[in-house]
C-alpha positions as a Markdown table, in Angstrom:
| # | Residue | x | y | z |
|---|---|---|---|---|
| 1 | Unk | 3.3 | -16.2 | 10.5 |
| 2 | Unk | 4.8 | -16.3 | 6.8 |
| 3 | Unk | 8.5 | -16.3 | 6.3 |
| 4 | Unk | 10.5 | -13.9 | 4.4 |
| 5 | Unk | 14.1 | -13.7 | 3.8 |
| 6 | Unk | 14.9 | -11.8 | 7.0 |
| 7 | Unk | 12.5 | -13.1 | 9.6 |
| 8 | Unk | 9.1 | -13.9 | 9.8 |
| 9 | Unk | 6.6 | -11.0 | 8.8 |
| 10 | Unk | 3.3 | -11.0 | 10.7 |
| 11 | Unk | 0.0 | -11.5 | 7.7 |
| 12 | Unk | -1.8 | -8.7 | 8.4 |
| 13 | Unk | 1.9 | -6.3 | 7.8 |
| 14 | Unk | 2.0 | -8.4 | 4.4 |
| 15 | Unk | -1.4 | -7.2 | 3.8 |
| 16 | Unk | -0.5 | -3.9 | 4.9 |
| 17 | Unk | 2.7 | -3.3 | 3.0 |
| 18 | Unk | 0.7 | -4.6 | -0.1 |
| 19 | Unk | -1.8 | -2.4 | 0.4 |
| 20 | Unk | 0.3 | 0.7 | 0.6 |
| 21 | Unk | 2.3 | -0.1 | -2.5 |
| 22 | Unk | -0.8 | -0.6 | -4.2 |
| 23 | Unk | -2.5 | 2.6 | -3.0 |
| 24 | Unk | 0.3 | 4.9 | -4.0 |
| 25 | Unk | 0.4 | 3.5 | -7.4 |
| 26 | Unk | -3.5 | 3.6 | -8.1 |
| 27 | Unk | -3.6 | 7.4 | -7.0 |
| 28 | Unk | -0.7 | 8.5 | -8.9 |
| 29 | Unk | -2.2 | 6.2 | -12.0 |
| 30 | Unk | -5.2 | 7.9 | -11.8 |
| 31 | Unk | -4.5 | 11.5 | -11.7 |
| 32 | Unk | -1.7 | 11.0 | -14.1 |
| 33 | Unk | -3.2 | 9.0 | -16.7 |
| 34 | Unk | -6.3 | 10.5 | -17.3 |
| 35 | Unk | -6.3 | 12.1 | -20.8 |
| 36 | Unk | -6.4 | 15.6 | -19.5 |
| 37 | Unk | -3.8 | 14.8 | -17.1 |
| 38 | Unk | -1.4 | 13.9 | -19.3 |
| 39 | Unk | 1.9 | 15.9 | -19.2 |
| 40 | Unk | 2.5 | 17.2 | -23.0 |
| 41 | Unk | -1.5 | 16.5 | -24.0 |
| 42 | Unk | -2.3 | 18.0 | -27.2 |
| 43 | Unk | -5.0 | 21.5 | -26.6 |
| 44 | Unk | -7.7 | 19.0 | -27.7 |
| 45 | Unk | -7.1 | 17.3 | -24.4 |
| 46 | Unk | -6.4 | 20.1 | -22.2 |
| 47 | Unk | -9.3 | 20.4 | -19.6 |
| 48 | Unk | -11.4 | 23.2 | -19.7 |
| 49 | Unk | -12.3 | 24.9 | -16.7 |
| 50 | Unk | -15.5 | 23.4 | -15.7 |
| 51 | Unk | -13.7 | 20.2 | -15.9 |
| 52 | Unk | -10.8 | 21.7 | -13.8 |
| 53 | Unk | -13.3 | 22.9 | -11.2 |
| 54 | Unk | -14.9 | 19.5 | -10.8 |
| 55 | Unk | -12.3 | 17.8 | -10.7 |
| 56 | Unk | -10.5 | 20.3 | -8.2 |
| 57 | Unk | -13.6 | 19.8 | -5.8 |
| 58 | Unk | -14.1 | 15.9 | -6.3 |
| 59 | Unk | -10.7 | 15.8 | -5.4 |
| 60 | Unk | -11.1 | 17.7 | -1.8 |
| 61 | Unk | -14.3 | 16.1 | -1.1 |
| 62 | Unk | -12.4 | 12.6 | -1.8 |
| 63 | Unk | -9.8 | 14.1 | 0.9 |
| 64 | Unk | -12.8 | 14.9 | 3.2 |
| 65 | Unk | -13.7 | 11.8 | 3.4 |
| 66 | Unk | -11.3 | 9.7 | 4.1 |
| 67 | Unk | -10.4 | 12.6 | 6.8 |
| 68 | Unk | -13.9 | 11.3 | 8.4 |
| 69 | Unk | -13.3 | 8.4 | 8.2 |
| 70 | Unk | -9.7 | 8.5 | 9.9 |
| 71 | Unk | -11.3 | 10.6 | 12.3 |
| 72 | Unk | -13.4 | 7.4 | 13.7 |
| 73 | Unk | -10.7 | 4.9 | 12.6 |
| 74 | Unk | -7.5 | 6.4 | 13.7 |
| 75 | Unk | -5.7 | 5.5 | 16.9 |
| 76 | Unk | -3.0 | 7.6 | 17.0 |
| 77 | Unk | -3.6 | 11.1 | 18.1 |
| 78 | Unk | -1.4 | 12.7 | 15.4 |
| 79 | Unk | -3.1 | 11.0 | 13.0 |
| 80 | Unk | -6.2 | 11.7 | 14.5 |
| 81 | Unk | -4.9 | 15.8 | 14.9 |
| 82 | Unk | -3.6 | 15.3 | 11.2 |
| 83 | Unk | -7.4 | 14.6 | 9.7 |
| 84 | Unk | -8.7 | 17.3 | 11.5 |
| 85 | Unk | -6.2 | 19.4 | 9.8 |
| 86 | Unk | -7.8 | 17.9 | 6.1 |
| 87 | Unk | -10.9 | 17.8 | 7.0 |
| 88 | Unk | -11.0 | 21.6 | 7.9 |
| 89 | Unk | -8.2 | 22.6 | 5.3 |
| 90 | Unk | -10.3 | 20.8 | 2.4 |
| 91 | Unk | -13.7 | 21.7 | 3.6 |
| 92 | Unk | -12.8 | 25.5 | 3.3 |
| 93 | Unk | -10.9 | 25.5 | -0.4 |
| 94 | Unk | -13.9 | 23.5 | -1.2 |
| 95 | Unk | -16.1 | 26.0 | 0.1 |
| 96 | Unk | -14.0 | 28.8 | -1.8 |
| 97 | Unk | -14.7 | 26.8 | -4.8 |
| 98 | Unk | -18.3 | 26.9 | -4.8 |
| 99 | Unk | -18.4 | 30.2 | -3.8 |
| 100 | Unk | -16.2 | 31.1 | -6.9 |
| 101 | Unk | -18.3 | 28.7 | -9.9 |
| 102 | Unk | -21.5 | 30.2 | -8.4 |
| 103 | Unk | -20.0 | 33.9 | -8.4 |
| 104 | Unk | -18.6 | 32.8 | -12.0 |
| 105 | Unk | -22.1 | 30.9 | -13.1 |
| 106 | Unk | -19.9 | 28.0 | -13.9 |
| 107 | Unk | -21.6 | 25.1 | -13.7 |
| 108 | Unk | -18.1 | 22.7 | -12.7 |
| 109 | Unk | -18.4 | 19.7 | -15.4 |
| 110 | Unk | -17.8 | 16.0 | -14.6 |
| 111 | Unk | -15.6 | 14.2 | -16.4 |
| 112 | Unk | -13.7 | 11.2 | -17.0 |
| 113 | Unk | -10.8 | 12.4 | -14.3 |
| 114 | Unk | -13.6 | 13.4 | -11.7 |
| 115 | Unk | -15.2 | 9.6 | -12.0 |
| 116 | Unk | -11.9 | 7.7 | -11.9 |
| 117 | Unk | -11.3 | 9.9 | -9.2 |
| 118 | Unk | -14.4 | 8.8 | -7.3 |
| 119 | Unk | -14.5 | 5.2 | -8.5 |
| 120 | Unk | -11.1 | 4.7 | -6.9 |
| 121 | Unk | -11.9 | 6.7 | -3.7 |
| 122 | Unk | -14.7 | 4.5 | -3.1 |
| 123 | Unk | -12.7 | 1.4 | -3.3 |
| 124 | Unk | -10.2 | 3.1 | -1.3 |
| 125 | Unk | -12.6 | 3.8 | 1.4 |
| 126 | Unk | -13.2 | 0.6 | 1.3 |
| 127 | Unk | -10.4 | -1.2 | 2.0 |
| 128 | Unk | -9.2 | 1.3 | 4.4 |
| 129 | Unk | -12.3 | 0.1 | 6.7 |
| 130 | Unk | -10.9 | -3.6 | 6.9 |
| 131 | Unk | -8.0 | -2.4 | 8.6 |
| 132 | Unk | -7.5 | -1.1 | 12.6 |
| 133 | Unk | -5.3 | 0.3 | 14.9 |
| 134 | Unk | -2.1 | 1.0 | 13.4 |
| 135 | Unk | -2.6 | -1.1 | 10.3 |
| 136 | Unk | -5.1 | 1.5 | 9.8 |
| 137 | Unk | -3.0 | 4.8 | 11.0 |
| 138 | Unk | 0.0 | 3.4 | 8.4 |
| 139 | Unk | -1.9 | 2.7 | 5.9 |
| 140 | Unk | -4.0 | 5.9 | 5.8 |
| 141 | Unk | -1.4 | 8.3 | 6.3 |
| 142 | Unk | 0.8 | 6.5 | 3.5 |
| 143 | Unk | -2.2 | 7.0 | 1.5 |
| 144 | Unk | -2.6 | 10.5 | 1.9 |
| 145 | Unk | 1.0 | 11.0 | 1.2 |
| 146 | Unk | 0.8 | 9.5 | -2.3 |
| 147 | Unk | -2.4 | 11.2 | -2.6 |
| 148 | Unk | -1.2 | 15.0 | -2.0 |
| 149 | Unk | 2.1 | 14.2 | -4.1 |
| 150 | Unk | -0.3 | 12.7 | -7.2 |
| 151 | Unk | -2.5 | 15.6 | -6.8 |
| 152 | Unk | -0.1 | 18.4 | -6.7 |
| 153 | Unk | 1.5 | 17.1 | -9.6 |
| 154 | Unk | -1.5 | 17.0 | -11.4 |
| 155 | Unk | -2.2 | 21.0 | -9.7 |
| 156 | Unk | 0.8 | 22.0 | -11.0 |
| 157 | Unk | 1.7 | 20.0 | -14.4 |
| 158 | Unk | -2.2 | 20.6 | -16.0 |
| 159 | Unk | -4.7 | 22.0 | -13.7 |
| 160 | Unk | -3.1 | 25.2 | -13.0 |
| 161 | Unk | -1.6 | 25.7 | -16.4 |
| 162 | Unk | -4.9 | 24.6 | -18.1 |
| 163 | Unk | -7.2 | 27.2 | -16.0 |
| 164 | Unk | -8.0 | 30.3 | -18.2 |
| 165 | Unk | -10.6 | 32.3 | -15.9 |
| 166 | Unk | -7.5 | 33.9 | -13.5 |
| 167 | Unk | -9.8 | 33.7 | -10.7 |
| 168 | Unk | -9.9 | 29.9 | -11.0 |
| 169 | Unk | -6.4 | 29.7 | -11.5 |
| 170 | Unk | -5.7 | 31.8 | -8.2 |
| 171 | Unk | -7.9 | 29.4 | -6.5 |
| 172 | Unk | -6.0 | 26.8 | -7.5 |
| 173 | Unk | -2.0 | 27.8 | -6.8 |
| 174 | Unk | -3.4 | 29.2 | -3.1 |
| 175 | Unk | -4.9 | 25.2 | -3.3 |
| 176 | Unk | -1.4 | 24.0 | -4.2 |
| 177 | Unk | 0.7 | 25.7 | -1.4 |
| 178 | Unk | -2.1 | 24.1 | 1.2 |
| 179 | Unk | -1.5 | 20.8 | 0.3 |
| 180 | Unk | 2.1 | 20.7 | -0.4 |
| 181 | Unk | 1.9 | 22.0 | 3.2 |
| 182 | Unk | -0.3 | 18.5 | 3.7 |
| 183 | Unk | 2.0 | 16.5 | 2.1 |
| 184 | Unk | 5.2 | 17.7 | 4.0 |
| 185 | Unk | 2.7 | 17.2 | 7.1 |
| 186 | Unk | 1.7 | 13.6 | 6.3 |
| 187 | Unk | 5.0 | 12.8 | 4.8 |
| 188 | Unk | 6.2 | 14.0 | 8.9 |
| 189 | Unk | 3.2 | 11.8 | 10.3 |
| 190 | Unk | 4.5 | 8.4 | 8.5 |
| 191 | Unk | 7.9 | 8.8 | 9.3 |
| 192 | Unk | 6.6 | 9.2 | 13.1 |
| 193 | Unk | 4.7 | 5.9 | 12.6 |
| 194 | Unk | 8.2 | 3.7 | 11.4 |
């Protein structure tokens, strides 16, 4: 065991804790920093909305995935119960979503967002899988806390005020109110884990 000032601190909670801090700053930095994320961009940086769309979807499907992958890793039940909830809640806005470009004939546009956004995820994915137990449940649930607070930020600060088709933009508030409800859930979930 290391020492800290306090008591000795078991490796793997180092590991954890570092892990968490990191994670919350990298999804915030992501969604945030992205030119046409940016609070106060000028119009030549404001997304358009095939770049909203994509990035709207990459962002569920990134959601969906680590929901999978909770849903073999996890060892609590409310975590467990808590994936389920993002898989199915993200699987159907992203379903609405398609249904909506292809109704549109949008064809949603990647961008420099929706590849950060995927880069990360995949590291995140990652280094999610080297944990277990409740290394894993912690650290995945502190994740998606950070996660649903950097992305409705980003929902309400640019994506929602950059959307000009009003179907989009519909799309995208009844998005919002979902996951703040995911956030409030997740932000319950952690606090049960202390």
């Amino acid at each position: 065991m290391k020492q800290r000032a306090g008591g000795p601190r078991p490796a793997a909670q180092e590991c954890q804790t570092m892990f968490i801090r990191r994670s919350a700053a990298v999804a915030a930095a992501i969604l945030l920093s992205s030119p046409a994320l940016l609070q106060g961009a000028g119009a030549a940086d404001k997304p358009t909305d095939p770049q909203i769309a994509h990035i709207a979807y990459t962002a569920g499907v990134i959601d969906i995935n680590a929901a999978k992958q909770a849903q073999k890793q996890a060892q609590n039940k409310d975590v467990k119960a808590f994936a389920e909830d993002m898989l199915r809640d993200h699987e159907a806005v992203n379903k609405q979503a398609l249904a909506l470009v292809k109704k549109l004939n949008v064809t949603p546009e990647d961008n420099d967002t929706s590849k950060a956004l995927s880069k990360q995820a995949s590291d995140k994915l990652a280094e999610l899988d080297k944990l277990s137990g409740a290394a894993f449940d912690k650290a995945y649930v502190v994740n998606e806390v950070a996660y649903h607070k950097a992305v409705n930020g980003a929902l309400e600060t640019q994506l929602i005020p950059s959307a000009n088709n009003a179907e989009l933009k519909s799309l995208l508030q009844t998005g919002l109110k979902i996951f703040q409800g995911h956030q409030q859930h997740a932000e319950h979930v952690a606090a049960e884990l202390k």
